[in-house]
C-alpha positions in Angstrom: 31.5 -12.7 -11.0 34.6 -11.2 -10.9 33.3 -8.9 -14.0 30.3 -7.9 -12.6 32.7 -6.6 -9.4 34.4 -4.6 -12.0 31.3 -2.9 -13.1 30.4 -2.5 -9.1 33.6 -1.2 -8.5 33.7 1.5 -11.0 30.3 3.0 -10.3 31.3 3.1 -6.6 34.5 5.1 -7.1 32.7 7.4 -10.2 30.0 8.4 -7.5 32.4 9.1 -4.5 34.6 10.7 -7.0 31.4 13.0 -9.2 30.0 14.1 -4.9 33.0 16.5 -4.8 32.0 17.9 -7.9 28.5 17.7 -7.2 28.8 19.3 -3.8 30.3 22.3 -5.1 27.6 22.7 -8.0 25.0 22.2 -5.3 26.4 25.0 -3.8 26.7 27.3 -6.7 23.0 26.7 -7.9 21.6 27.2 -4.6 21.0 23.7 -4.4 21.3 23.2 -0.4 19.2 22.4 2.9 18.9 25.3 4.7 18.9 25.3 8.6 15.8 24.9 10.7 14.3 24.7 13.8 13.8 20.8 13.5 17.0 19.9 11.8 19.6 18.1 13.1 22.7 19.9 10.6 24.3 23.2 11.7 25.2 24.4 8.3 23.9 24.4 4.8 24.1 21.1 3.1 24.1 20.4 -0.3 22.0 18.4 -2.8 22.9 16.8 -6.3 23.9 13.3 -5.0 21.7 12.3 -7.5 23.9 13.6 -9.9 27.0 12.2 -8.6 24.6 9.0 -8.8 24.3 9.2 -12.1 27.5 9.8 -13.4 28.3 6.5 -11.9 25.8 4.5 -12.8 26.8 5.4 -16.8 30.4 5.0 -16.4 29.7 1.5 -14.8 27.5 1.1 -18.0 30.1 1.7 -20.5 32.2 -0.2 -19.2 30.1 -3.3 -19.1 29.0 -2.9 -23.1 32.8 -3.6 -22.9 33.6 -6.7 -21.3 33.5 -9.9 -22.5 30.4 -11.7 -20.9 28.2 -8.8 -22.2 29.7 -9.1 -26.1 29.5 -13.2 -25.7 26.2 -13.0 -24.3 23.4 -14.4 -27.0 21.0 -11.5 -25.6 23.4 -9.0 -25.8 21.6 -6.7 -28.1 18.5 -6.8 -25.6 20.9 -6.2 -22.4 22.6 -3.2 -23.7 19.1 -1.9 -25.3 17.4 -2.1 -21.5 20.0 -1.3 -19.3 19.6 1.8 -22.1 16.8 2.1 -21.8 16.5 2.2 -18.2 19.6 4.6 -17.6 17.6 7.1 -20.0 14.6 6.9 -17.8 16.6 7.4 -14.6 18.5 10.6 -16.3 15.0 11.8 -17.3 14.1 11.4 -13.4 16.8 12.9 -12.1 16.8 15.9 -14.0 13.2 16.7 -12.6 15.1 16.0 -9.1 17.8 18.4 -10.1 15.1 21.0 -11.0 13.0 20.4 -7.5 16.5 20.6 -5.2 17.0 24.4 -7.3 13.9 25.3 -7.6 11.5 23.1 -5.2 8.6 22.0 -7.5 5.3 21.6 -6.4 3.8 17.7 -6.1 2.3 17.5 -9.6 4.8 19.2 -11.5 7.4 16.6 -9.8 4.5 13.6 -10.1 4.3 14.9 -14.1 8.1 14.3 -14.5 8.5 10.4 -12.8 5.3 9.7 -15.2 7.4 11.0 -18.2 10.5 9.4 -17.3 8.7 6.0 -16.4 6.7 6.6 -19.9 10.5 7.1 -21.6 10.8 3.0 -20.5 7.8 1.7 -21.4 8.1 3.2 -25.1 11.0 1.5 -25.5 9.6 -2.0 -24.6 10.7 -2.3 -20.8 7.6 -2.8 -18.9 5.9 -6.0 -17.0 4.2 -8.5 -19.4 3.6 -11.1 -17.0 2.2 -11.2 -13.2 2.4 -14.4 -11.1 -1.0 -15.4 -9.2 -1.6 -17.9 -7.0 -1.9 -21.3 -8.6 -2.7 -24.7 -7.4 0.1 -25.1 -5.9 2.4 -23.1 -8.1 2.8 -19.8 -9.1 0.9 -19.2 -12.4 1.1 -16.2 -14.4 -1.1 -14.0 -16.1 0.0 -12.3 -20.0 -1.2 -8.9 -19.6 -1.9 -6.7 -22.9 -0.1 -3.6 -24.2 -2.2 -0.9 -22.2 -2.3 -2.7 -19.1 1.4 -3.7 -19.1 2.0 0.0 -19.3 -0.5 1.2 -16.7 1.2 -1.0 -14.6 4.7 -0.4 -15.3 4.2 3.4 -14.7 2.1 2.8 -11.5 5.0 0.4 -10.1 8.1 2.9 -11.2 6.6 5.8 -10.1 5.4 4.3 -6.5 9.0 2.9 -6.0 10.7 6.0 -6.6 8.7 8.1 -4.8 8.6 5.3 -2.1 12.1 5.9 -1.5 12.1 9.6 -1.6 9.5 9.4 1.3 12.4 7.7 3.3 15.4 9.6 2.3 14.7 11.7 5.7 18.0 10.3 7.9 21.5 10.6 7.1 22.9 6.6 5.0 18.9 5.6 5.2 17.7 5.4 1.6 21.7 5.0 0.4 21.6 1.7 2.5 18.6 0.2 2.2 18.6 0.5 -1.8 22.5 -0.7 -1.8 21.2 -3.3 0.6 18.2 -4.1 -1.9 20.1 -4.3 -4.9 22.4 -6.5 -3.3 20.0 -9.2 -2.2 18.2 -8.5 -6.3 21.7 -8.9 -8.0 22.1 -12.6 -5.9 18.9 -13.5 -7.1 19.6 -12.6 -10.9 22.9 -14.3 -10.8 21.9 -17.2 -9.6 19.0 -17.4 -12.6 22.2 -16.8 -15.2 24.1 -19.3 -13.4 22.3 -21.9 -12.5 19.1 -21.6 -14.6 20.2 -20.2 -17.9 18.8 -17.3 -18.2 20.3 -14.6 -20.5 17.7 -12.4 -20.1 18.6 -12.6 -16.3 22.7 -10.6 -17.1 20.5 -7.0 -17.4 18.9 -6.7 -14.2 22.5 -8.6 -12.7 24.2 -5.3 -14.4 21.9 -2.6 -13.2 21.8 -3.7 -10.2 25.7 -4.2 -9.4 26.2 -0.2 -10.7 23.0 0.9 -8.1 25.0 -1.1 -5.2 27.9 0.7 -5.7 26.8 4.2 -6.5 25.0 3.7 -3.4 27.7 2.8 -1.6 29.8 5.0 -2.8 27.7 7.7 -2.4 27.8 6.5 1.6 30.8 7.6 2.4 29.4 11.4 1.9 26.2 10.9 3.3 27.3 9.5 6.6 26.0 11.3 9.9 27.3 14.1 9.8 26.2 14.4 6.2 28.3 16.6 4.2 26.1 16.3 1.4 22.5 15.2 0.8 20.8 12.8 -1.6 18.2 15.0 -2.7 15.3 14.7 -4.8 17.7 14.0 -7.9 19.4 11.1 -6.0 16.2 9.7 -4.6 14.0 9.2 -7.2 17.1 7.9 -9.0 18.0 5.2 -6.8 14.0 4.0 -6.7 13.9 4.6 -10.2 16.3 2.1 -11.0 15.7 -0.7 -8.2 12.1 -0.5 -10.0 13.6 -0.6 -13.6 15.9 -3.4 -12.6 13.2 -5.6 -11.0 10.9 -5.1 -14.2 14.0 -5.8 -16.5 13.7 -9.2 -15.3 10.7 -10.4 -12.7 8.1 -8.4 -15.6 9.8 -9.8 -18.7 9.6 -13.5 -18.1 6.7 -16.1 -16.5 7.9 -16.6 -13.0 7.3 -20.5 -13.3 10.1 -20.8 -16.3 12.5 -18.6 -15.0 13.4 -19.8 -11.2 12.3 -23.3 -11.8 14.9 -25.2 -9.6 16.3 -22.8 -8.3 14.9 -22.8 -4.9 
């Protein structure tokens, strides 16, 4: 536990670190809310938390492919290739954020880009292959084929991040609820490595510890009176990888084997 703090910990000081950066490259780039009518800030306030985000989320990587419970791990070469995976899907996703917060992107030009970046994860082999249904008196699952795992797994990513960029409309809202989310997700996914046994279980437990605490240290900054903004590139992000991480474990495995005992 105390190593998946660590990770936790340095994602959360990364982010709060990188938004200083960040804020003054939003700046630079153009990259800022202007003030209207309806809005509740005085001043211009700058985007590119996303890319605070980011830089937090791969530093807390890093140093997981270091510790010891990822290198004793027997799925250690499929942890560090989906949390991989995943993180190169996110940065895919938040440059098309980055891009929109410069240059404001239409819908479909922005809808093209979270396809691509949730297509980047499915070619390398993180997508859902199973989905529970209701059983007689268990959950059963259903093994979905190649084309249909993929569909899926592109609907799902793409409605989650965009899901959260719908909310991201109040100063802390979409920071907090995904920190609170991946919170509640990284319980669950310890508890399956714990108590259950399952190895496959330490990747979404990683993912999710770095997205709690570049979320909350991305807080911090975000706080009414906001002295810097999300923005698409932090947005999608966070959605992008609360979806990844959820497929990374809940897609990969038949619900029935995995949390067997366990409630």
């Amino acid at each position: 536990m105390r190593q998946y703090l660590l990770i936790s910990m340095v994602a959360l000081a990364v982010t709060y670190l990188l938004a200083v950066v960040a804020r003054e490259l939003a700046m630079k780039f153009g990259a800022y809310a202007r003030v209207r009518d309806r809005d509740i800030h005085e001043i211009p306030v700058p985007y590119f938390g996303g890319v605070a985000i980011m830089g937090g989320l791969t530093a807390a990587y890093l140093v997981a492919r270091q510790l010891p419970f990822t290198s004793a791990s027997p799925a250690r070469g499929l942890l560090l290739h989906d949390v991989r995976a995943i993180l190169i899907g996110g940065a895919v996703i938040c440059l098309v954020g980055i891009l929109d917060d410069i240059f404001e992107l239409d819908a479909l030009t922005k809808f093209a880009g979270a396809v691509i970046a949730a297509g980047v994860v499915v070619l390398q082999g993180v997508q859902i292959l199973w989905l529970p249904l209701p059983g007689t008196g268990t959950l059963s699952t259903f093994a979905m084929d190649p084309s249909q795992a993929g569909l899926i797994t592109v609907l799902l990513i793409v409605g989650t991040a965009n899901a959260v960029n719908f909310v991201d409309g109040l100063d802390g809202l979409a920071a907090g609820v995904v920190g609170i989310g991946a919170v509640a997700f990284f319980s669950y996914a310890v508890l399956l490595v714990v108590v259950n046994d399952v190895p496959g279980a330490t990747t979404a437990a990683v993912l999710t510890a770095s997205l709690a605490g570049a979320c909350f240290g991305f807080l911090p900054h975000n706080f009414f009176p906001a002295r810097m903004f999300m923005g698409d590139s932090g947005a999608l992000l966070i959605g992008f990888m609360l979806a990844g991480s959820a497929i990374s474990l809940t897609g990969q495995y038949p619900t029935s084997r995995i949390d067997q005992g366990l409630f």
